[in-house]
MITIVEX-235676 format. One record per residue (C-alpha): residue number from 1; residue in three letters; x, y, z. Coordinates in nm, 4 decimals. Layout:
BEGIN
{resi->NUM	resn->ALA	east->X	north->Y	up->Z};
...
END
This chain:
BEGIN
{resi->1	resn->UNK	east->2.4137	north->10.7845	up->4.7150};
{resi->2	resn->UNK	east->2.4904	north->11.1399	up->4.7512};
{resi->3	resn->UNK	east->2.4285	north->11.1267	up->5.1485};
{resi->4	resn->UNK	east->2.7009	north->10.8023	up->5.1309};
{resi->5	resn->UNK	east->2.9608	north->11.0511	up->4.9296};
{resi->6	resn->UNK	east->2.9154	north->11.3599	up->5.1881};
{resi->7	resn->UNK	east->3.0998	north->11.1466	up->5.5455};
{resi->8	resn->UNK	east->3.3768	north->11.0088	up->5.3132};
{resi->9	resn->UNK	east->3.4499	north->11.3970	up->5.1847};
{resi->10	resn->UNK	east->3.4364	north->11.4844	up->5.5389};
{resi->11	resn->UNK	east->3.6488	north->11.2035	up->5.6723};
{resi->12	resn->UNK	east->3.9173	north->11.3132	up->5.4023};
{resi->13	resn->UNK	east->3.9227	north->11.6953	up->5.5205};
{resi->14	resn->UNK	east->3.9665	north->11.5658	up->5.8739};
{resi->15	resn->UNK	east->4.2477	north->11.3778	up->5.8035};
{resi->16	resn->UNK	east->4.3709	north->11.6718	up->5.5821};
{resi->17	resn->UNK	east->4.3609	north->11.9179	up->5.8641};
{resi->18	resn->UNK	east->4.5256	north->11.6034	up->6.1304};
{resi->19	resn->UNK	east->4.8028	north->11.5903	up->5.9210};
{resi->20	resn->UNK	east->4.8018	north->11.9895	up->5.8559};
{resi->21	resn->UNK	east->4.8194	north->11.9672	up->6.2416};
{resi->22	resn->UNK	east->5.1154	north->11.7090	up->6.2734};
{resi->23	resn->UNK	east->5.2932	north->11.9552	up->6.0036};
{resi->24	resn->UNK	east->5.2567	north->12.2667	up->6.1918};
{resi->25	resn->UNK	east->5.3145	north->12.1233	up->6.5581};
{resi->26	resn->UNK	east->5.6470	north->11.9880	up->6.4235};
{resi->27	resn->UNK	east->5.7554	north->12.2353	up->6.2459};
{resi->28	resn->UNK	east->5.6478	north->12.5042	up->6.5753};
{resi->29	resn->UNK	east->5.9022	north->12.2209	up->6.7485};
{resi->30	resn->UNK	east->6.1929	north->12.2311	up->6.5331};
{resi->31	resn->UNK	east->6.1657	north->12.6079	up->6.5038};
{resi->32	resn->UNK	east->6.1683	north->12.6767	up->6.8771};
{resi->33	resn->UNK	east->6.3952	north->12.4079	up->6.9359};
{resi->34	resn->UNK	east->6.6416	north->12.5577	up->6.6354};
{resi->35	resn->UNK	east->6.6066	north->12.9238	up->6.8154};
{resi->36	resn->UNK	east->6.6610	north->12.7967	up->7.1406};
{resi->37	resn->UNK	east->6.9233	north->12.4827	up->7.1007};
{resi->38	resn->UNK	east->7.2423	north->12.4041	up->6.9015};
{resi->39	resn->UNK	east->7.2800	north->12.0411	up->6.8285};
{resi->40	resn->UNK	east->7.4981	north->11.7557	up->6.6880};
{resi->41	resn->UNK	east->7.5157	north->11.4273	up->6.6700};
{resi->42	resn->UNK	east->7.9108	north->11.4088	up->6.5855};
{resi->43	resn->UNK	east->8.0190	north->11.3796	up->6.9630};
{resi->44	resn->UNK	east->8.1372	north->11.1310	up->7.1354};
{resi->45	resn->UNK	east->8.2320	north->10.9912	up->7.5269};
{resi->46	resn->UNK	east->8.6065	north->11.0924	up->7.6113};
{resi->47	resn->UNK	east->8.8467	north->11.0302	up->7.9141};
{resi->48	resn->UNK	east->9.2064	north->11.0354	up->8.0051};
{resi->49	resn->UNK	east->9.3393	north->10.6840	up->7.8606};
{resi->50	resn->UNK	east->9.7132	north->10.7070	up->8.0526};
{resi->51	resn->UNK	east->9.9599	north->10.4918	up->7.8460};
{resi->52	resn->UNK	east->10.1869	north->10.2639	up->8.1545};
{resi->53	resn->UNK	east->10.5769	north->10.2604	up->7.9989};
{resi->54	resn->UNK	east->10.8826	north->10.1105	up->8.1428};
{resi->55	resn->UNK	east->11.0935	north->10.3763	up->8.3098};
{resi->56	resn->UNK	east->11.3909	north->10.1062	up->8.3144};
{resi->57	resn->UNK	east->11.4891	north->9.7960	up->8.1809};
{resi->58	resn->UNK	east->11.4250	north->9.4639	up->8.3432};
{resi->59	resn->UNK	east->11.2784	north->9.1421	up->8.3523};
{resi->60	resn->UNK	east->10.9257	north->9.0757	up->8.4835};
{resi->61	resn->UNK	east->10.8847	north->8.9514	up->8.8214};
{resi->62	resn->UNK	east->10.5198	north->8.9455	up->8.8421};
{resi->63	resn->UNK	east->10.1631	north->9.0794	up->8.7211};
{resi->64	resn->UNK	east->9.9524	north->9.1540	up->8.9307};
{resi->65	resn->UNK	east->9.5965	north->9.2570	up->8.7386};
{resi->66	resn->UNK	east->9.3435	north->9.0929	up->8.4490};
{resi->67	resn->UNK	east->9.2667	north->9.2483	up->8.1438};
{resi->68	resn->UNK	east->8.9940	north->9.4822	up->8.1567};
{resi->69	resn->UNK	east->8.9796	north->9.4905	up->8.4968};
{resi->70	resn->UNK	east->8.9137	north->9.7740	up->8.8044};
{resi->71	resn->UNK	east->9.1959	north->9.9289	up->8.9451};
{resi->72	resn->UNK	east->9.2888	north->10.1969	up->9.2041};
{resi->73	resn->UNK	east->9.5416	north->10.4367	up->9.1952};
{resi->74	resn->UNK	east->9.8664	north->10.3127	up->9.3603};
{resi->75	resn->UNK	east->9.7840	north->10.0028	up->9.2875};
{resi->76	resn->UNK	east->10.0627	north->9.7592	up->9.2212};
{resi->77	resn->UNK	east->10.0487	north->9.6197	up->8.8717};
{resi->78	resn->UNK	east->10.3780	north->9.5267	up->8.7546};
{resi->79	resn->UNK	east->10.7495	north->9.4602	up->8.9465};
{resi->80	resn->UNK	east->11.0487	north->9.4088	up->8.7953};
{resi->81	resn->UNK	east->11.3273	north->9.2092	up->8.9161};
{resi->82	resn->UNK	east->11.5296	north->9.4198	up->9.1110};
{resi->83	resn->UNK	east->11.8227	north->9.2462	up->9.2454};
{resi->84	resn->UNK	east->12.1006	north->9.4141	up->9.0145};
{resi->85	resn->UNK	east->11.8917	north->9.7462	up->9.1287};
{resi->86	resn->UNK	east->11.9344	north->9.7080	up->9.4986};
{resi->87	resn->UNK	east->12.2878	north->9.6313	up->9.4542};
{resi->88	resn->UNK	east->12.3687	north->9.9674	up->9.3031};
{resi->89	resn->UNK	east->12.1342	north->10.1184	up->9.5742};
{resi->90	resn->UNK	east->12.3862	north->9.9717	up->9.8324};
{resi->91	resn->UNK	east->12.7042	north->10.0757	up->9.6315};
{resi->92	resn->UNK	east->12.5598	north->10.4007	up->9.6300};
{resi->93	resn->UNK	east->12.5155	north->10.4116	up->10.0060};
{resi->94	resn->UNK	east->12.8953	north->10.2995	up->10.0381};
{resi->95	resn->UNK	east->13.0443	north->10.5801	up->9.8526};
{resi->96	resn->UNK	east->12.8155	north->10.8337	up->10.0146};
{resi->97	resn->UNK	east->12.9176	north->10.7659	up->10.3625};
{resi->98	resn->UNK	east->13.3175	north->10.7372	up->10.1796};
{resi->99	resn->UNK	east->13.2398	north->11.1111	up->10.0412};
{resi->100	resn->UNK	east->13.1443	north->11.2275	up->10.3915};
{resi->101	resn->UNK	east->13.4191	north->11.0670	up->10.5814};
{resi->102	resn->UNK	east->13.6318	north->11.2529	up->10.3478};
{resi->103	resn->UNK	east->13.4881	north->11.5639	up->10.4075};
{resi->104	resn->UNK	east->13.5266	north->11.5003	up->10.7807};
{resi->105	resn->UNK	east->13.8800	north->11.4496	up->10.7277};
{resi->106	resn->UNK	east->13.9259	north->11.7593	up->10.4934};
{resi->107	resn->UNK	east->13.7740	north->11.9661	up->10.7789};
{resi->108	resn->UNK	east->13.9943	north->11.8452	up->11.0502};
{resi->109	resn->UNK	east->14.2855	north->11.8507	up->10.8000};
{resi->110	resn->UNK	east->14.1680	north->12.2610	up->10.7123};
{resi->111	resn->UNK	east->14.1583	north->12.3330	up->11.0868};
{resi->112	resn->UNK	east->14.4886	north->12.1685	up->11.1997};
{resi->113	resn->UNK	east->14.6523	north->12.3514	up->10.8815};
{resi->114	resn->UNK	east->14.4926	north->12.6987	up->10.9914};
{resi->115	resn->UNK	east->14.5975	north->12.6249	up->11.2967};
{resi->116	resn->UNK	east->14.9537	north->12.5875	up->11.2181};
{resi->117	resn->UNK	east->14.9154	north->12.9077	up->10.9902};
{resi->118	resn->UNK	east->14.8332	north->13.0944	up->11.2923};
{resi->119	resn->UNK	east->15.0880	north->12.9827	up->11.4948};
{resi->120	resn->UNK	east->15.3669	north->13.0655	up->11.2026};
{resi->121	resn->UNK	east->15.2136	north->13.4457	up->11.2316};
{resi->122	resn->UNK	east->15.2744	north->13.4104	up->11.5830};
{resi->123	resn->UNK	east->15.6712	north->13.3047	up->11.5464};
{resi->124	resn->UNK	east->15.7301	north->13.5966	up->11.3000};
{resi->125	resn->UNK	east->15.5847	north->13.8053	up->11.5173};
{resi->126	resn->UNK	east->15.8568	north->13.7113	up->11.7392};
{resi->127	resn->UNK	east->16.1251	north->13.7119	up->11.5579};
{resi->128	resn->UNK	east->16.0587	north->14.0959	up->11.4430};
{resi->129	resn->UNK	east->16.0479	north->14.1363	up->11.8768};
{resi->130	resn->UNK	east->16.4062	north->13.9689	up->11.8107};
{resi->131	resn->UNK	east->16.5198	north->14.1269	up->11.5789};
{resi->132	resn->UNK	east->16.3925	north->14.5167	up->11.7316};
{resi->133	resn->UNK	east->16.5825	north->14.3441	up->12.0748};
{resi->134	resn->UNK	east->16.9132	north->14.2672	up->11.8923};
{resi->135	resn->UNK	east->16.9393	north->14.6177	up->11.6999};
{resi->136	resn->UNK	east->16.8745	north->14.7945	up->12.0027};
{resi->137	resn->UNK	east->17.1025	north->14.5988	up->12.1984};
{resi->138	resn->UNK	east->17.3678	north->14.6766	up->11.8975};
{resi->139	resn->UNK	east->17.3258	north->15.0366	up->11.9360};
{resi->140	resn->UNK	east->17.3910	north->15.0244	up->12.2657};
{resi->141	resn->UNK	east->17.7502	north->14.8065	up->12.2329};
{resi->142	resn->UNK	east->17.8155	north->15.0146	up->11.8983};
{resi->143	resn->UNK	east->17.7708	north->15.3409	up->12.0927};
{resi->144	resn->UNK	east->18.0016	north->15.1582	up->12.4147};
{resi->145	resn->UNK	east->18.2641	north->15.1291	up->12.1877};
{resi->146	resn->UNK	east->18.3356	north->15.4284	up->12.0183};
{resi->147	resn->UNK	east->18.3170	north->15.5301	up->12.3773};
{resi->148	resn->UNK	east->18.6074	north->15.3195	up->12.4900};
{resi->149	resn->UNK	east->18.7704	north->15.3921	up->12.1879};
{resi->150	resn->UNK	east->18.7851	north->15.7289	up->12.2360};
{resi->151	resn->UNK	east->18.8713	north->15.7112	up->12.6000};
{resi->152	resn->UNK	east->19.1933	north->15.4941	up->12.4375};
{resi->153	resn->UNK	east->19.3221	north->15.7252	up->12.2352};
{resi->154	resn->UNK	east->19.3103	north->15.9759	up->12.5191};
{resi->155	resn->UNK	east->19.4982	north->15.7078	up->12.7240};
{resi->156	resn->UNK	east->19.1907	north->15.6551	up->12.9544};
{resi->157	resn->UNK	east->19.1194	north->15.2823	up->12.9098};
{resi->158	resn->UNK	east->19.3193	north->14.9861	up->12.8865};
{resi->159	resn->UNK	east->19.3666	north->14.7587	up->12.5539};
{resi->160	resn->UNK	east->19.1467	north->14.5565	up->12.7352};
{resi->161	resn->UNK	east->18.8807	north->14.7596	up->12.8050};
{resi->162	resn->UNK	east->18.9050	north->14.8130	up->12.4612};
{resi->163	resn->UNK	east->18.9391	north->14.4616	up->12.3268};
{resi->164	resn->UNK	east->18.6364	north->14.3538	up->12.5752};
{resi->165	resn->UNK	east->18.3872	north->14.6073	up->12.4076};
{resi->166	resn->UNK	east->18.5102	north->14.5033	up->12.0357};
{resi->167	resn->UNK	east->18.4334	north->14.1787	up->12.1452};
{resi->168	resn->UNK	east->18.0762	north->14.2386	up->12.2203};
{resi->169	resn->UNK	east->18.0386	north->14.4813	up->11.9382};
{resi->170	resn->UNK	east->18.1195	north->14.1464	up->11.7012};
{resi->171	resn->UNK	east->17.8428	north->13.9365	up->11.8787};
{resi->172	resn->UNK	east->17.5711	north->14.1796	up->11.8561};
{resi->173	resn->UNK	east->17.6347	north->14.1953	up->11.5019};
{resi->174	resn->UNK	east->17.6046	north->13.8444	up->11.4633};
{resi->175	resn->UNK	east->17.3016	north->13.8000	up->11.6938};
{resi->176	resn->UNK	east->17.1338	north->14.0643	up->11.4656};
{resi->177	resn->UNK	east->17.1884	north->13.8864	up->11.2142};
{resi->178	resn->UNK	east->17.0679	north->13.5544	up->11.3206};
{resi->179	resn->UNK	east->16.7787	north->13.7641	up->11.4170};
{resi->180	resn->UNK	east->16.7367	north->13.9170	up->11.0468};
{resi->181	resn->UNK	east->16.7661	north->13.5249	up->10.9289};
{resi->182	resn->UNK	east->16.5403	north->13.3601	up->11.1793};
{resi->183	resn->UNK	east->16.2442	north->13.6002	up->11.0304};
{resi->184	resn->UNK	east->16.3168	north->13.5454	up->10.6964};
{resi->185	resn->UNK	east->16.3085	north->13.1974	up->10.7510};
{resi->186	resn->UNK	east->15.9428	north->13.2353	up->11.0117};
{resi->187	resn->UNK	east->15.8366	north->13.4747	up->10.6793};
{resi->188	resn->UNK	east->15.8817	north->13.1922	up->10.4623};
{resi->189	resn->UNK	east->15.7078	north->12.8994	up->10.6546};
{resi->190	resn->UNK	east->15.4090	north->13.1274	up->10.7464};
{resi->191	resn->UNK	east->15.3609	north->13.2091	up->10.4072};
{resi->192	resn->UNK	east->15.4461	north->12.8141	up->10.2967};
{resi->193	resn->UNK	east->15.1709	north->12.7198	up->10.5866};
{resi->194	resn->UNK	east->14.9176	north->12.9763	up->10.5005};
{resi->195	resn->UNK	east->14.9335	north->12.8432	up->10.1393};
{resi->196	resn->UNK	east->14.8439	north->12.4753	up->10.2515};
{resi->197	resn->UNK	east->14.5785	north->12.6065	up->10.4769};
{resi->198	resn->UNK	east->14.4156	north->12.7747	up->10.1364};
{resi->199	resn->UNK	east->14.4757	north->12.4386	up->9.9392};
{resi->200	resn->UNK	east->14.3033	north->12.2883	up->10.2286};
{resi->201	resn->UNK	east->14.0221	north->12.5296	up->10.2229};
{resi->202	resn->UNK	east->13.9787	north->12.4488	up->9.8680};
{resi->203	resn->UNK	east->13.9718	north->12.0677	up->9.9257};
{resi->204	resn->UNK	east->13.6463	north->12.1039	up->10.1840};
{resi->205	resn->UNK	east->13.4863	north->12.2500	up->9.8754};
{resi->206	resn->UNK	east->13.5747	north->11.9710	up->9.7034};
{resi->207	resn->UNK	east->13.5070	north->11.7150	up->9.8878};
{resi->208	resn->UNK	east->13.1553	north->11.8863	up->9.9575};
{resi->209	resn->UNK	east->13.0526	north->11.9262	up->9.6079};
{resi->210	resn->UNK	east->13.2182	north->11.4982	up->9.6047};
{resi->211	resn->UNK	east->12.8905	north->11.4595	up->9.8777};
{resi->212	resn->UNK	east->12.6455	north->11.6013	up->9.6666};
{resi->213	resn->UNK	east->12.7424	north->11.4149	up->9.3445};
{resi->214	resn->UNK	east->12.7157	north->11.1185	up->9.5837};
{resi->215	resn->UNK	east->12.4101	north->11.2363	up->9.7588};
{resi->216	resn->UNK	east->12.2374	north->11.2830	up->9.3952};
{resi->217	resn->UNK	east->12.3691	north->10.9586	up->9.2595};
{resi->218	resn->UNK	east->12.2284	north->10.7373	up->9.5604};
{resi->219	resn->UNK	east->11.8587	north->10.9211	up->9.4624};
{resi->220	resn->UNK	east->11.8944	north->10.8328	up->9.1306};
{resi->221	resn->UNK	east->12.0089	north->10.4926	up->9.2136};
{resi->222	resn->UNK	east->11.7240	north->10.4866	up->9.4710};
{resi->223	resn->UNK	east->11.4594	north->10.6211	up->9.2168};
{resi->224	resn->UNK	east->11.5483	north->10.3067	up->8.9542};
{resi->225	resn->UNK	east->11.4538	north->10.1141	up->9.2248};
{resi->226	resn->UNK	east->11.1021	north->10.2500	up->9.2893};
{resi->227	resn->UNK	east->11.0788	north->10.2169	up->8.9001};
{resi->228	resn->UNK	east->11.0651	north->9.8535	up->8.9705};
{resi->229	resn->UNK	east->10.7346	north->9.8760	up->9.0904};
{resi->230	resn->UNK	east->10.4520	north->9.9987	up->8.8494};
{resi->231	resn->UNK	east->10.1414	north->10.1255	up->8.9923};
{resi->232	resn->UNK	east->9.8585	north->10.2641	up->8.8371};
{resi->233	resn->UNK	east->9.8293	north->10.6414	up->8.7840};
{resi->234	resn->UNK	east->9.4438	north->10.6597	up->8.8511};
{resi->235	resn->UNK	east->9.1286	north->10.4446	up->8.9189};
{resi->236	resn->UNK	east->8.9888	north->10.3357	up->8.6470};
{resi->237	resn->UNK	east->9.0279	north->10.0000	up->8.4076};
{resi->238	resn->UNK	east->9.3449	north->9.8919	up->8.3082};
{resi->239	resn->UNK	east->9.3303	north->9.7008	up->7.9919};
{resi->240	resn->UNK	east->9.5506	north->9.6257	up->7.6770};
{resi->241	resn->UNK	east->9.8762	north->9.4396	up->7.8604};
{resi->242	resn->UNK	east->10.1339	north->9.3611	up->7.6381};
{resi->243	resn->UNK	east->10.4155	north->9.1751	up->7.8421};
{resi->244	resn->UNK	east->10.4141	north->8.8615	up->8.0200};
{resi->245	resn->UNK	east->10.5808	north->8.7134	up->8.3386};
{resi->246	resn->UNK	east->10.9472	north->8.6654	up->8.2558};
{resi->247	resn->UNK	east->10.9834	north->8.8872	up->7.9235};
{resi->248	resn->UNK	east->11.2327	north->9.1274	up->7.9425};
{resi->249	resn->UNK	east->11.1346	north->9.4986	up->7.8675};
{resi->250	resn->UNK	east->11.3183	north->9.7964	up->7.7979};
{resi->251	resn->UNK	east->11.3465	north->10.1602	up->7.8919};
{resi->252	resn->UNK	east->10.9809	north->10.3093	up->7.7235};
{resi->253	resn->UNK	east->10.8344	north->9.9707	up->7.6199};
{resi->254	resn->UNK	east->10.4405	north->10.0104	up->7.6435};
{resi->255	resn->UNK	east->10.2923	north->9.7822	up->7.9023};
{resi->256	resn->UNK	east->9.9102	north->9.8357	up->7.9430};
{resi->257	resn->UNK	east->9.6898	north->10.0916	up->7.9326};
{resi->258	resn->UNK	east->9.4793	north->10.2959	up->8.1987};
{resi->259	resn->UNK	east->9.1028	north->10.4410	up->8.1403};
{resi->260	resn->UNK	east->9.0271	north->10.6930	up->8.3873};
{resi->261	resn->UNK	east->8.6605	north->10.6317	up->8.3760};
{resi->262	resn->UNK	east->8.5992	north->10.8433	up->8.6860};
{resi->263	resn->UNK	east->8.6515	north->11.1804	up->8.4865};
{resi->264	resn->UNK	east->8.4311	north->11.1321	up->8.1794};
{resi->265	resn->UNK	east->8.3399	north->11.4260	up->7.8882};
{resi->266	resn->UNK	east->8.1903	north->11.5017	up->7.5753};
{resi->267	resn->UNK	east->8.3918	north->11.5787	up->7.2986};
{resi->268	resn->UNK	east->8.1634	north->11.7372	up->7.0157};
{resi->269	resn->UNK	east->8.2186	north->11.8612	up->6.7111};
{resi->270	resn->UNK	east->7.9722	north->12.1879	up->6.6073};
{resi->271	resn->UNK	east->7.9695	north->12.3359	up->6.3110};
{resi->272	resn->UNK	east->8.1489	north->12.6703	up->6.2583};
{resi->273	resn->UNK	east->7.7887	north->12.8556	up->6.1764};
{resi->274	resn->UNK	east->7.6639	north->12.7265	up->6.5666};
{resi->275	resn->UNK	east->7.9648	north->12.8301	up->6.7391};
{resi->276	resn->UNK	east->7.8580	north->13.1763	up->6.7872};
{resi->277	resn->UNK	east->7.6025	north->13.1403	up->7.0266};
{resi->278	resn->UNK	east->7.7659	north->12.8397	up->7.2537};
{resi->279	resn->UNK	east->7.9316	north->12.9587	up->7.5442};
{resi->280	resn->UNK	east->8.0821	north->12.8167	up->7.8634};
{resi->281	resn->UNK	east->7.8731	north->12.7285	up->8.1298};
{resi->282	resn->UNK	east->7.5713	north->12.6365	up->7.9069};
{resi->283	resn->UNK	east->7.3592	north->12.3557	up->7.9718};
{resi->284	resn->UNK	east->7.3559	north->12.0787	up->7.7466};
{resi->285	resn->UNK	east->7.1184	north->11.7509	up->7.7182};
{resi->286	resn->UNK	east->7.2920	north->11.3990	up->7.6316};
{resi->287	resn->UNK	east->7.1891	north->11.1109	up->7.4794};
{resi->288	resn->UNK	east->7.3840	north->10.8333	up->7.4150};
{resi->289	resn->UNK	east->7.3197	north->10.6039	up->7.1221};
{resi->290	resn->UNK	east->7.4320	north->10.3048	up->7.3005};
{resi->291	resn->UNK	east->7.1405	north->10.3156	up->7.5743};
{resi->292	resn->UNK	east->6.8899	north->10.5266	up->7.4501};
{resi->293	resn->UNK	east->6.6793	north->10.5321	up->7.7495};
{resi->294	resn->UNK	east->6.9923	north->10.6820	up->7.9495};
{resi->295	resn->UNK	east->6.9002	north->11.0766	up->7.9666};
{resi->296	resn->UNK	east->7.2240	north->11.2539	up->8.0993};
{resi->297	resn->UNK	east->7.3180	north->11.6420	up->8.1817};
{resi->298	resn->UNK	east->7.6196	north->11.8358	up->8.1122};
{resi->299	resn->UNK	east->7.7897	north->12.2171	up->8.0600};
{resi->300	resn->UNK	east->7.9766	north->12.3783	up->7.8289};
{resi->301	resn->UNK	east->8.3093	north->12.3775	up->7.9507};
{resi->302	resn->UNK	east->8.5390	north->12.5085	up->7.6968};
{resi->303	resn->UNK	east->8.6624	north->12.5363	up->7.2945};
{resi->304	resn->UNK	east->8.9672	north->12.3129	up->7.2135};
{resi->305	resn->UNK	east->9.0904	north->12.6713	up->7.0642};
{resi->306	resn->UNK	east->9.0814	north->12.5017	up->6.6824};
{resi->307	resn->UNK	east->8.9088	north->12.3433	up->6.4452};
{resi->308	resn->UNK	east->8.9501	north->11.9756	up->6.4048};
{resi->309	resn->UNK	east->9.1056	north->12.0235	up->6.0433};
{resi->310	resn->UNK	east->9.4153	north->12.1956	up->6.2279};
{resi->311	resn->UNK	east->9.5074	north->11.9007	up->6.4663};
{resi->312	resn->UNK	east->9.4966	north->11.6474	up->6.1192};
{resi->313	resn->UNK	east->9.8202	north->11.4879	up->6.0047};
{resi->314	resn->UNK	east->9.8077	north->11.6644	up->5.6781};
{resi->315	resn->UNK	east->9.5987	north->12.0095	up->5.7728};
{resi->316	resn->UNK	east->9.4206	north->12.1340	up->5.4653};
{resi->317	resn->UNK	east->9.6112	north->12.3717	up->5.2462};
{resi->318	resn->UNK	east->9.3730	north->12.6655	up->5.1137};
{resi->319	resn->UNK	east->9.6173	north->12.8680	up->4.9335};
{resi->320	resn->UNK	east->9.5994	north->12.7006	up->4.6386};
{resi->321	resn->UNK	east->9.4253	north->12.8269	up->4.3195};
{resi->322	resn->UNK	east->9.1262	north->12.5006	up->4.3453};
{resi->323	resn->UNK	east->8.9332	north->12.5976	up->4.6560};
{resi->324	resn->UNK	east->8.6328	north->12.4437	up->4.7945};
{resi->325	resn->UNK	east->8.4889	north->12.5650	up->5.0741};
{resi->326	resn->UNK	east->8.3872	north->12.3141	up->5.3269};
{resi->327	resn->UNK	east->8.2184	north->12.3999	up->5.6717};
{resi->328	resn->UNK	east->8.4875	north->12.3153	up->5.9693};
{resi->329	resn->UNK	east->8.3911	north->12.1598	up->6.2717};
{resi->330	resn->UNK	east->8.5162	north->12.3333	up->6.5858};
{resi->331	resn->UNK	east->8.5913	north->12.0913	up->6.9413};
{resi->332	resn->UNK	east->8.3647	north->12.1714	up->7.2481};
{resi->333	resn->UNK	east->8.4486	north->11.9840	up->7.5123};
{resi->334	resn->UNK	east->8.1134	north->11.9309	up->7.7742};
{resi->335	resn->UNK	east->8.1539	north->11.7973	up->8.1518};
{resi->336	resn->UNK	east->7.8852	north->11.5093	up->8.2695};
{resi->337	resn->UNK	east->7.7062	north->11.5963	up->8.5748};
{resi->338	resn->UNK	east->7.6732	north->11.3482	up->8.8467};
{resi->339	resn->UNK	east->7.7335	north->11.0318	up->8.6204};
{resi->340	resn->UNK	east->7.6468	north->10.7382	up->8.9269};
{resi->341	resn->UNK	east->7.8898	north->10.4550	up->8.9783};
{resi->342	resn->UNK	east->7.6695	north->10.2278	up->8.7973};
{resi->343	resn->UNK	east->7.6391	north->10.4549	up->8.5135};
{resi->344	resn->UNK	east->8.0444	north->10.4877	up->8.4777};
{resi->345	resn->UNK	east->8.0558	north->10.0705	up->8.4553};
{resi->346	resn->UNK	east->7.8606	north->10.1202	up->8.0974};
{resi->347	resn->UNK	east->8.0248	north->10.4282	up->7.9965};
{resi->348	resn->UNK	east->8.2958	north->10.4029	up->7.7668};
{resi->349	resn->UNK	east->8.5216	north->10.6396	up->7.6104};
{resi->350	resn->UNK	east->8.4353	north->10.6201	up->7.2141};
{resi->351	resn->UNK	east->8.0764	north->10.5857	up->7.2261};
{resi->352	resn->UNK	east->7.8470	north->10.8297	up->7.0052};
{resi->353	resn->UNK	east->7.6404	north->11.0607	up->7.1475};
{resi->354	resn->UNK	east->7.4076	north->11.3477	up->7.0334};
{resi->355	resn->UNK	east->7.3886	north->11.6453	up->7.2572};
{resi->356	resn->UNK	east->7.1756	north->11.9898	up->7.2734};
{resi->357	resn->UNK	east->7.3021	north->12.2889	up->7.4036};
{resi->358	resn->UNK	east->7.0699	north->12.5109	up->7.5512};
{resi->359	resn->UNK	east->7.1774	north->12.8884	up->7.3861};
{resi->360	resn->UNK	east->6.8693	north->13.0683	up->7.5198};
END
């Protein structure tokens, strides 16, 4: 009996010291792996998901996708009738080449006017020439006839003589004055002249800054065109369409959504007591609860900047007498490596994931 007693005492220390083992080997794990790693489960797959809004209003012409399916970028999805579109297009044309006509015609109009200016500046220069011709020309008489009139008082020249001179003396006069009148009057219509050629001037400008309006209102009109065809921003799935063929939309109506499953992250949440020893560029190891068997690799890429309390409708208010303090979780976003095609088909923004970042 004793000998029968002895194996089953042994048997029991054996399996003492196995489980001792299992204890220690795990708990040798977990430490090393607690020195070395910082991990969470609260993480999840991200990605851009680009909400598609009208940019006018319209009715749909046609749809041109499934739900849920593949798409490319600049690929057609919707278009939008857009006959009342092309007609303002066309209007738009019309009063652009109406705008640069009458620009054409402001230019000539400036340069015939200018034109005319100069030759005005030309006249009064001649009549001043006239009028230097005519005062010389009464000097001359003027002096001739005090002359005569002298020499007639000394009995040396005939009342004739006399009456001749006097006679010239009077035209001079007058021809100086015409002279005095006609560049008043030459004054006056350069100066009337010059004045339209500076309203003309002005009127280029005008009809310049008349173009542009024109030019910019034919791009806008030509933009609201393009508007009536929606293409996708990226490749990726488009999914979520909420219009049909035939309904009519309006400027920033939602009409589907794009995935861009072609860019894919991690967005985990770390406690504020692991932050300290994550930093960018890190490796990190990624499971994903969904397909447990799928092993993926990643990096630190960088700290949303705040914790996820801040970004909240209704952010937490500590200044208030009851405090409790509650451990914040702070945003890391980590970049995939090399996810294949195939693996992007099962990858979905939303899913869980638990990651491990390497920190020594």
């Amino acid at each position: 009996m004793e000998n029968e007693k002895k194996p089953k005492k042994g048997n029991k220390l054996k399996v003492i010291i196995g489980i001792l083992a299992v204890v220690l080997t795990l708990g040798i794990t977990y430490f090393i792996n607690a020195k070395n790693f910082e991990s969470t489960d609260n993480a999840q797959i991200d990605a851009d998901i680009i909400p598609i809004k009208s940019s006018i209003s319209g009715y749909i012409k046609s749809i041109n996708f499934e739900d849920n399916q593949e798409v490319k970028k600049g690929q057609i999805l919707f278009t939008i009738d857009d006959t009342e579109l092309k007609t303002k297009v066309a209007q738009a044309e019309a009063a652009l080449e109406n705008a640069k006509a009458n620009l054409l015609s402001s230019r000539s109009s400036a340069k015939a006017t200018s034109q005319n200016a100069d030759a005005a500046v030309i006249s009064t220069g001649t009549t001043v020439q006239n009028i230097s011709v005519a005062k010389a020309r009464l000097t001359k008489i003027q002096e001739d006839y005090n002359r005569v009139k002298n020499m007639f008082s000394a009995k040396a020249a005939t009342q004739a003589e006399l009456d001749g001179v006097k006679a010239e003396l009077a035209v001079s006069q007058a021809q100086y004055e015409v002279a005095l009148n006609q560049n008043k009057t030459s004054s006056a219509q350069s100066l009337g002249v010059r004045s339209q050629a500076e309203a003309q001037a002005a009127m280029i400008s005008l009809a310049e800054a008349l173009v542009k309006q024109k030019q910019a209102e034919l791009i806008l009109a030509q933009t609201q065109l393009d508007y009536a065809v929606v293409k996708a921003p990226a490749n990726g799935i488009v999914s979520r369409r909420a219009v049909e063929v035939g309904q009519y939309i309006s400027i920033g109506q939602p009409l589907c959504s794009t995935i861009d499953n072609t860019a894919l992250w991690i967005a985990a949440n770390f406690k504020e007591t692991q932050v300290s020893k994550i930093k960018p560029g890190q490796e990190v190891e990624i499971k994903i609860d969904a397909y447990p068997n799928l092993k993926l690799k990643g990096k630190v890429q960088s700290f949303i900047g705040a914790t996820g309390a801040k970004f909240s409708l209704l952010p937490p208010d500590n200044s208030t007498g009851n405090f409790v303090k509650i451990v914040q979780r702070v945003p890391v976003k980590i970049s995939i490596d090399k996810v294949s095609k195939e693996e992007m088909k099962i990858l979905f923004p939303g899913l869980s994931s638990f990651v491990s970042v390497k920190v020594k």
